[in-house]
C-alpha positions as CSV (number, residue, x, y, z in Angstrom):
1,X,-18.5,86.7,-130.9
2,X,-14.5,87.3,-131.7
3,X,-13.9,87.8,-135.6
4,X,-10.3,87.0,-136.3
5,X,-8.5,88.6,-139.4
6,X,-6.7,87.1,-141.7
7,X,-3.7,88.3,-143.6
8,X,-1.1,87.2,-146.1
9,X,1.2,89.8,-145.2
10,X,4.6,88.8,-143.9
11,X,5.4,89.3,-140.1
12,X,7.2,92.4,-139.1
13,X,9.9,90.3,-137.6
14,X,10.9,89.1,-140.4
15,X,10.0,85.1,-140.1
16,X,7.4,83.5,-142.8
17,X,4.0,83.6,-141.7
18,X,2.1,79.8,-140.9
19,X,0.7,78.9,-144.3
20,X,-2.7,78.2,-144.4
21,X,-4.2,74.4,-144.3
22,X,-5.4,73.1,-147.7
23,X,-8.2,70.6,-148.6
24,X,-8.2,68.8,-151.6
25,X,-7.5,72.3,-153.8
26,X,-5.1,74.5,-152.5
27,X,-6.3,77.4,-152.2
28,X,-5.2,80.8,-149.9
29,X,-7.7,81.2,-147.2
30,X,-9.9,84.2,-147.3
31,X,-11.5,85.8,-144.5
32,X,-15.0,85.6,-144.9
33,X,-16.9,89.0,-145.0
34,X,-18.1,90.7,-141.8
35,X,-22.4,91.4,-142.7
36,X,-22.7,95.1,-142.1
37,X,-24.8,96.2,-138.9
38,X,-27.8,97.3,-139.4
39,X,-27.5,101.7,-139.1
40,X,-29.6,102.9,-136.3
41,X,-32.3,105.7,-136.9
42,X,-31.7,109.1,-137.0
43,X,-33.3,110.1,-133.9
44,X,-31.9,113.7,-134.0
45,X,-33.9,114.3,-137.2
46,X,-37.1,111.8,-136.0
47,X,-37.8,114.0,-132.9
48,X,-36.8,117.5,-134.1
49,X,-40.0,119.3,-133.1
50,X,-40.6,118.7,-128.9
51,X,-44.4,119.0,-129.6
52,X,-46.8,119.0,-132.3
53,X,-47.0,122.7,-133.1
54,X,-45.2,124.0,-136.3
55,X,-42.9,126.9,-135.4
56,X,-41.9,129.6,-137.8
57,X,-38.6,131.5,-136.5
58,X,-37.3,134.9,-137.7
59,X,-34.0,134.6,-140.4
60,X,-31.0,135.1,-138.8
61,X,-29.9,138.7,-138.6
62,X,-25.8,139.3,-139.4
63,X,-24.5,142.9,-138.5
64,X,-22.2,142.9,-141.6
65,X,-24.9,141.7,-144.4
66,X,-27.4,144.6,-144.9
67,X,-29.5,142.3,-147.0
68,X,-30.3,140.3,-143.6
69,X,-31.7,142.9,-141.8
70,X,-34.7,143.4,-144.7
71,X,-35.1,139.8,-145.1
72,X,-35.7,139.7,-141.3
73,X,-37.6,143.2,-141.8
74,X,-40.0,141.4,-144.2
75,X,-40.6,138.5,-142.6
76,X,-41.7,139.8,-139.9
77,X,-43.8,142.0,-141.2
78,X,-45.8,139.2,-143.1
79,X,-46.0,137.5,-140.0
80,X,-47.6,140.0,-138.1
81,X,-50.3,141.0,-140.5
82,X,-50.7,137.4,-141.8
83,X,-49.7,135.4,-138.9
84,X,-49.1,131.7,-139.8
85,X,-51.0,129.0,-137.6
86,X,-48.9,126.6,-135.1
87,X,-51.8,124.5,-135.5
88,X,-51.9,121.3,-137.5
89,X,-55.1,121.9,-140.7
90,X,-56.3,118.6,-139.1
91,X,-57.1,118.3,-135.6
92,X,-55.7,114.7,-134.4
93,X,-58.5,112.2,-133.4
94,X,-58.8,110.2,-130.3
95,X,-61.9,108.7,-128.1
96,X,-62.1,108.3,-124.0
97,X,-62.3,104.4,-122.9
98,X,-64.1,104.9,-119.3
99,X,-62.7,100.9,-119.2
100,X,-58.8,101.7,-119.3
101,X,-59.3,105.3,-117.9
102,X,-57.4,106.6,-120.9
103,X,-57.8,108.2,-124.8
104,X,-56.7,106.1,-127.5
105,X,-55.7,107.3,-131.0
106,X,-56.3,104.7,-133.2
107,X,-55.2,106.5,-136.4
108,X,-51.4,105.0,-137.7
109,X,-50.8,108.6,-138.7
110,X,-51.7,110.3,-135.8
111,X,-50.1,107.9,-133.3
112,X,-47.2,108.2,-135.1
113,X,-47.2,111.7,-134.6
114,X,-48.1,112.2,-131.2
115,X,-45.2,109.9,-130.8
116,X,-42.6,111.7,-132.5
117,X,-43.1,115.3,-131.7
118,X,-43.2,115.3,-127.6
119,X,-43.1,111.6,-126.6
120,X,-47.0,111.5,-125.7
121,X,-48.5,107.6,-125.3
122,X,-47.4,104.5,-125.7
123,X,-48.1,101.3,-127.9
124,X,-50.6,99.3,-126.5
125,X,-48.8,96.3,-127.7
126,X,-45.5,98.0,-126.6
127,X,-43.6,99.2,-123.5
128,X,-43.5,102.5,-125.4
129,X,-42.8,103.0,-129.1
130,X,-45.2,101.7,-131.3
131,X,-43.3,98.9,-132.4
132,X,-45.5,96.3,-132.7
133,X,-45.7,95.6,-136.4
134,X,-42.2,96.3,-137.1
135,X,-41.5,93.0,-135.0
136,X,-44.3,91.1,-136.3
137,X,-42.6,91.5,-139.7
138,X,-38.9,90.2,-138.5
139,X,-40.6,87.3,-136.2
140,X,-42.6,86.3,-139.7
141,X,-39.4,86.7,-142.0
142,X,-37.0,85.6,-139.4
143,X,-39.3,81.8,-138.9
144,X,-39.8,81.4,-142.7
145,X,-36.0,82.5,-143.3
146,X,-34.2,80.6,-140.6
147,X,-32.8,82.2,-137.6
148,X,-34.6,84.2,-134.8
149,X,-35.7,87.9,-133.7
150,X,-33.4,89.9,-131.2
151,X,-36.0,89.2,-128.5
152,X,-35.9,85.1,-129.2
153,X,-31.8,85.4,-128.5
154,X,-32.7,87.5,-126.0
155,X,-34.9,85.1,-123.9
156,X,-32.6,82.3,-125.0
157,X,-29.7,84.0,-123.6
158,X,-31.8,84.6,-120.6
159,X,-32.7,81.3,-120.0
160,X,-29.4,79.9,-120.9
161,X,-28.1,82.4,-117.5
162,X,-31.1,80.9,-115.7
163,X,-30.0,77.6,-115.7
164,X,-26.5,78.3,-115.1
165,X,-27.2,80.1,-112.2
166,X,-28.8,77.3,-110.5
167,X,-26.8,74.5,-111.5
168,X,-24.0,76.6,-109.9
169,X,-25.7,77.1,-106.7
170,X,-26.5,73.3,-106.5
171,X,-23.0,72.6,-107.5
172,X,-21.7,75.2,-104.9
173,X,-24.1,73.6,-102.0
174,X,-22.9,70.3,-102.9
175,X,-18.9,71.7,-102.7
176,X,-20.1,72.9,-98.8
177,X,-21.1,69.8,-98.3
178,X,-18.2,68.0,-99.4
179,X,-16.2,70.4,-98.0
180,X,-17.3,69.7,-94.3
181,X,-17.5,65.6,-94.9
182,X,-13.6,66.5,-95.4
183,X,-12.9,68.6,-92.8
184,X,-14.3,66.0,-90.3
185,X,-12.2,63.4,-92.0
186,X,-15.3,61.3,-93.5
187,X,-14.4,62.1,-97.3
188,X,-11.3,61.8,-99.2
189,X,-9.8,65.6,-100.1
190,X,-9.3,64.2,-103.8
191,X,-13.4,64.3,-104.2
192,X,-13.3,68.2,-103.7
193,X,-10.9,68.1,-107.2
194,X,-13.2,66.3,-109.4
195,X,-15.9,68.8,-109.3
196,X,-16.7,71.3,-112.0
197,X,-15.9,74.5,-112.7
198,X,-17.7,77.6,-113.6
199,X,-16.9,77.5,-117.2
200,X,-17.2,73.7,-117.2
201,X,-20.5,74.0,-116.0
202,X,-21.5,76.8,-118.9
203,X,-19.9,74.7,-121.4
204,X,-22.3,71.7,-120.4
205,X,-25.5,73.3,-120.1
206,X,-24.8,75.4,-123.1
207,X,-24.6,71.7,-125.0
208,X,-27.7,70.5,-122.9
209,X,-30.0,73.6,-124.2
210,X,-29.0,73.4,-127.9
211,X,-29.6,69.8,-128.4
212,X,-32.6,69.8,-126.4
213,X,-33.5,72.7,-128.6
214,X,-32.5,70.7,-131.8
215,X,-35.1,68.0,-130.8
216,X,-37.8,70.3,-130.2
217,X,-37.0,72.0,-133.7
218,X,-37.3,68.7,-135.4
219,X,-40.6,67.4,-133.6
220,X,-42.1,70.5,-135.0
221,X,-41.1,69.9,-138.5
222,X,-43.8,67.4,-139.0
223,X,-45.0,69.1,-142.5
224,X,-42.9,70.8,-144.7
225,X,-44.0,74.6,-146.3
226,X,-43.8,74.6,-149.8
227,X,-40.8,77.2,-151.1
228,X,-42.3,80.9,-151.9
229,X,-40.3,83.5,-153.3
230,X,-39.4,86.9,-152.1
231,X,-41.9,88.8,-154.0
232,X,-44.5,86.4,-151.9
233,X,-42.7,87.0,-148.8
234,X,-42.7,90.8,-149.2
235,X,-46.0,90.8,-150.1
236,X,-47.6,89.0,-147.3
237,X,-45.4,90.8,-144.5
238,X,-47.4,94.2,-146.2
239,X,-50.7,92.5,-145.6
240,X,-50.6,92.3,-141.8
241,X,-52.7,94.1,-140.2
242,X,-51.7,97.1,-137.6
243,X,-53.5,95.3,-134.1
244,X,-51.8,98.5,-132.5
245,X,-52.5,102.1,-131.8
246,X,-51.6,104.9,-128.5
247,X,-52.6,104.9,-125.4
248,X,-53.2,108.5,-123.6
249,X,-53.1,109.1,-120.0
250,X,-55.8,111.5,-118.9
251,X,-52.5,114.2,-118.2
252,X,-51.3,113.8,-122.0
253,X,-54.9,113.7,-123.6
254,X,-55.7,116.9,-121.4
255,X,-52.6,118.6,-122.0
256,X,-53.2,117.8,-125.8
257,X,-56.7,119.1,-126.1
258,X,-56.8,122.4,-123.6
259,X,-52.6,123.3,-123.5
260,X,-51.7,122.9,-127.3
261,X,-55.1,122.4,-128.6
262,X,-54.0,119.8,-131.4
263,X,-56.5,116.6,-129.9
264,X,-60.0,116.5,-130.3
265,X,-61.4,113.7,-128.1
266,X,-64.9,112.3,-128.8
267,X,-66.6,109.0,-126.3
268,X,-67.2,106.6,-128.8
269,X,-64.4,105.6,-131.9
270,X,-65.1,108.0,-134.8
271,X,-66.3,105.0,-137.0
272,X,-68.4,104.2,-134.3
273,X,-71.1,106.4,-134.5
274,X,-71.6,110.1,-134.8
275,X,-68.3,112.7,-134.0
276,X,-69.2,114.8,-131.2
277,X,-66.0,116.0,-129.2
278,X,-65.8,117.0,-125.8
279,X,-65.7,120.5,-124.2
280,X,-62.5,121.4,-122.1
281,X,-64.8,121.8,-119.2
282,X,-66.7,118.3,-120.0
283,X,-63.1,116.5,-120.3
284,X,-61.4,118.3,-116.6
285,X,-64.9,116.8,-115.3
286,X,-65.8,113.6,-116.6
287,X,-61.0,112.7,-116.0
288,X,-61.5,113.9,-112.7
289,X,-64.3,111.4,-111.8
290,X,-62.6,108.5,-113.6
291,X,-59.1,108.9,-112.2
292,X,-60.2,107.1,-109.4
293,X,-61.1,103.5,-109.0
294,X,-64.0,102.7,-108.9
295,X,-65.3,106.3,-111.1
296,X,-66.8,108.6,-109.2
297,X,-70.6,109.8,-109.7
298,X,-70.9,112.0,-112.9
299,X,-73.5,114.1,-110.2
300,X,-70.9,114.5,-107.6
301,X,-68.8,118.0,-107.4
302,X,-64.8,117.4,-108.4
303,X,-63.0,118.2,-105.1
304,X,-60.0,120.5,-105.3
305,X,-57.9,117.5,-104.2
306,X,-58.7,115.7,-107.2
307,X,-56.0,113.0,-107.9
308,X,-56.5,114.4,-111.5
309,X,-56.1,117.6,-110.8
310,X,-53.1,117.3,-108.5
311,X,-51.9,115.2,-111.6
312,X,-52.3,117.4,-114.7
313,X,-51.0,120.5,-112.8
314,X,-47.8,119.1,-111.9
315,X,-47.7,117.6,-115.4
316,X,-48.4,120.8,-117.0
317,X,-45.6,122.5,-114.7
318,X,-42.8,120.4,-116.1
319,X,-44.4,120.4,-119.8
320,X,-43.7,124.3,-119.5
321,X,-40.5,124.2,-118.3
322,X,-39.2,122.3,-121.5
323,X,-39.2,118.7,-119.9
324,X,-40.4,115.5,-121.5
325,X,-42.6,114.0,-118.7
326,X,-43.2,110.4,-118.7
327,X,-45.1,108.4,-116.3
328,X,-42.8,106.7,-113.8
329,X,-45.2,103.7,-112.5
330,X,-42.5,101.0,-113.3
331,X,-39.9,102.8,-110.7
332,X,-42.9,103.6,-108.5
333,X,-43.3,107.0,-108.7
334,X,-45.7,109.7,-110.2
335,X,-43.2,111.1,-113.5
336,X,-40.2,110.7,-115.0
337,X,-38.6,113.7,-116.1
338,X,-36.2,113.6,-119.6
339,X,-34.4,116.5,-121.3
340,X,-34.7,115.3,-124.7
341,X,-37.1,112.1,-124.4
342,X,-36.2,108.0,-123.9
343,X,-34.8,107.3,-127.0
344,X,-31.9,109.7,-125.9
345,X,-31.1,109.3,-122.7
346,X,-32.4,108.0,-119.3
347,X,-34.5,110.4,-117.2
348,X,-32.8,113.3,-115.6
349,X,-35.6,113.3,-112.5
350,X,-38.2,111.1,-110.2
351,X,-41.1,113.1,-109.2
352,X,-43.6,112.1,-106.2
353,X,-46.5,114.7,-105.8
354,X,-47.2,115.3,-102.3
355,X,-50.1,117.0,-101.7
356,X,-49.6,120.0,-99.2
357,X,-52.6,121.5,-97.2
358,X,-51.4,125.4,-96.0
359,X,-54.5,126.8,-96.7
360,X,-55.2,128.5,-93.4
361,X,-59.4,126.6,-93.7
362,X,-57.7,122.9,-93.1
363,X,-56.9,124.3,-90.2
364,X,-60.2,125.2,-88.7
365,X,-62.5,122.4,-86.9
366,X,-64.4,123.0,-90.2
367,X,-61.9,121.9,-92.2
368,X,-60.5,119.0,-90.0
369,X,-64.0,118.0,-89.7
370,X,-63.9,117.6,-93.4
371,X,-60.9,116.1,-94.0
372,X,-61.7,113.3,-91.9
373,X,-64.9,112.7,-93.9
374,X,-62.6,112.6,-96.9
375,X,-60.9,109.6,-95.9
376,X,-64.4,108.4,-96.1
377,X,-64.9,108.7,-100.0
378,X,-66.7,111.7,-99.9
379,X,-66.9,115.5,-100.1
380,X,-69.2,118.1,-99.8
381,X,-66.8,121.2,-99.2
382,X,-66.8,122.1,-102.8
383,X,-70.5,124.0,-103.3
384,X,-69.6,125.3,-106.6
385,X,-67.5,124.6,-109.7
386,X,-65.5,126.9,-111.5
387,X,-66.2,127.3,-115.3
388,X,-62.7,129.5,-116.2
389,X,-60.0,126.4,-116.0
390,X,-57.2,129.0,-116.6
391,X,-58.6,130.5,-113.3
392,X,-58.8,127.3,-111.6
393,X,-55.3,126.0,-112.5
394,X,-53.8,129.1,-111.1
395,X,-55.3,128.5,-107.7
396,X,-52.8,125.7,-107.5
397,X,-48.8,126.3,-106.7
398,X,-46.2,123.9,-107.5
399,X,-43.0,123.7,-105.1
400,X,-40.3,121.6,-106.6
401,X,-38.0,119.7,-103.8
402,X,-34.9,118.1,-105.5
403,X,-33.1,115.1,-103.4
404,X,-29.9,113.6,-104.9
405,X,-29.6,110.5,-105.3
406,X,-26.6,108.8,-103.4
407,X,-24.0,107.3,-105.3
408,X,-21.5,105.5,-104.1
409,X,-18.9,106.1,-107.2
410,X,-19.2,110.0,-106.9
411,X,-19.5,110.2,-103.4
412,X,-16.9,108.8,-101.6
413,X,-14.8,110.1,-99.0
């Protein structure tokens, strides 16, 4: 939309400025006022921490202030004989869904946390942010107020382009048509003039969509609401119910409960029953038998190959390194790597996991043997399972291949 300015000011070249047109009371025209845009949040201050660990850093130390060296001198001292913990005082709650093959955290708080401090889950009303209720509250205010959400204008505008795109194409067919009748002298050359143009074309379905909207509009208006007040308004938008809480991939959760140690993951929802959360060694198990569809047997060993395993190890890699790893189903792909998170900037990185077999045993008739019966659903190498899972994770190495992606702007001749 183009806002014009107005101004009473005389021109610089010297000649009187246009006056204004006047109704029935002349008065000077006035621009009217611009409605201030809505100020983004502060995402700098939002996401501060990259994981849900509270850090305590040593004062800065300055060479010409003696007083900073003791101040550093003490704190560390009271940190090494009391040492603070990283840890949050409550653990953060979530329970395993064998249905969806993830842990869901169904506590506001918690989500919200998880959330902000390292990007873990999603909404599961939400392609990622838990946004859910926030635009149940505009959709509610914006029907009783008038007017629409972003995502109504957004599908309107959408299918506004829709239809102009193929009234254009059946326009442009119909011009290739013409065009040949006239080049084989069947059709007078004036037809080809009296068809429309591009911005003719907009104009008219633009007009088509809003009155055909206008009609729907008023065959829903069959009742009308009574008026209610803001205080009503208000108070009805803070009785909706949160339907929404995070979703965990079996990476996240894992990472959450055995790298930082903040989750506590039970089977059933805490209300549910009685809390009993898993082991470490129970939750690598009963992941690695339901990453795969359908679950494996709860009797049968977890194969070194696990898809889990393969999973959480390369997650765990890039978690270390600093990034903030995402899954990358939508662009077909295993992760997606970002240096701060999504609400910053797109993702730096596409990983694919390719699982490489150099141990010198797939070589063997043994292990070829066994490889082929892998491709039959099942394993029998593994005899034993190892209890240390610091031990077991270190058995696994991660080789990072990087491939640019070609672009045509930066990489021309």
């Amino acid at each position: 939309m183009d806002y014009a300015s107005v101004s009473g000011e005389p021109a610089t070249n010297g000649l009187p400025t246009a006056p204004a047109k006047a109704g029935s009371h002349d008065h000077p025209a006035t621009p009217s006022p611009l409605k201030p845009r809505k100020r983004k949040p502060n995402y700098n201050l939002i996401h501060r921490k990259p994981l849900p660990l509270e850090a305590y850093p040593l004062p800065a130390f300055h060479p010409t202030n003696p007083i900073s060296l003791l101040r550093l001198a003490y704190t560390y001292l009271c940190q090494l004989i009391l040492p603070p913990s990283s840890h949050p005082a409550d653990l953060y709650i979530g329970y395993f869904s064998p249905e969806s093959r993830s842990v869901h955290v169904t506590d506001p708080k918690h989500a919200r946390a998880l959330w902000e401090m390292g990007f873990f889950g999603k909404g599961t009303l939400s392609r990622s942010e838990l946004s859910w209720l926030d635009r149940e509250k505009a959709q509610r205010k914006a029907s009783r107020l008038g007017g629409g959400t972003a995502e109504e204008a957004t599908n309107k505008r959408r299918a506004e382009r829709r239809m102009f795109k193929l009234e254009r194409a059946r326009i442009e067919a119909e011009r290739i048509e013409k065009q040949k009748l006239v080049e084989e002298g069947k059709l007078d050359p004036s037809v080809l003039e009296n068809l429309e143009t591009d911005a003719a074309i907009a104009k008219r379905i633009l007009e088509e969509h809003n009155i055909a909207q206008t009609e729907a509009n008023m065959k829903d208006l069959d009742w009308t609401e009574p008026i209610r007040t803001n205080d009503e308004l208000d108070q009805d938008l803070e009785n909706i119910e949160d339907q929404e809480h995070l979703q965990l991939t079996l990476e996240e959760a894992f990472f959450l409960s055995y790298g930082l140690g903040v989750l506590s993951i039970c089977y059933c929802h805490p209300t549910a029953g009685p809390y009993n959360p898993f082991a470490n060694q129970d939750l690598l198990t009963r992941f690695s038998h339901h990453s795969t569809f359908p679950p494996q047997s709860p009797f049968t060993e977890v194969p070194p190959d696990s898809k889990f395993l393969l999973n959480y190890v390369v997650y765990h890699h890039f978690r270390s390194l600093g990034w903030v790893v995402r899954p990358g189903v939508k662009f077909a792909v295993d992760y997606l790597l970002y240096f701060r998170g999504p609400v910053f900037s797109h993702a730096e990185f596409a990983v694919i996991i390719v699982p490489s077999y150099t141990k010198a045993h797939w070589r063997t008739e043994q292990g070829a043997k066994e490889r082929r019966v892998r491709q039959n659903n099942d394993w029998w190498w593994m005899h034993c399972v190892n209890r240390d899972i610091g031990t077991l994770l270190k058995m696994y190495k991660v080789r990072e291949f990087v491939v640019k992606r070609w672009v045509a702007n930066r990489q021309r001749d």
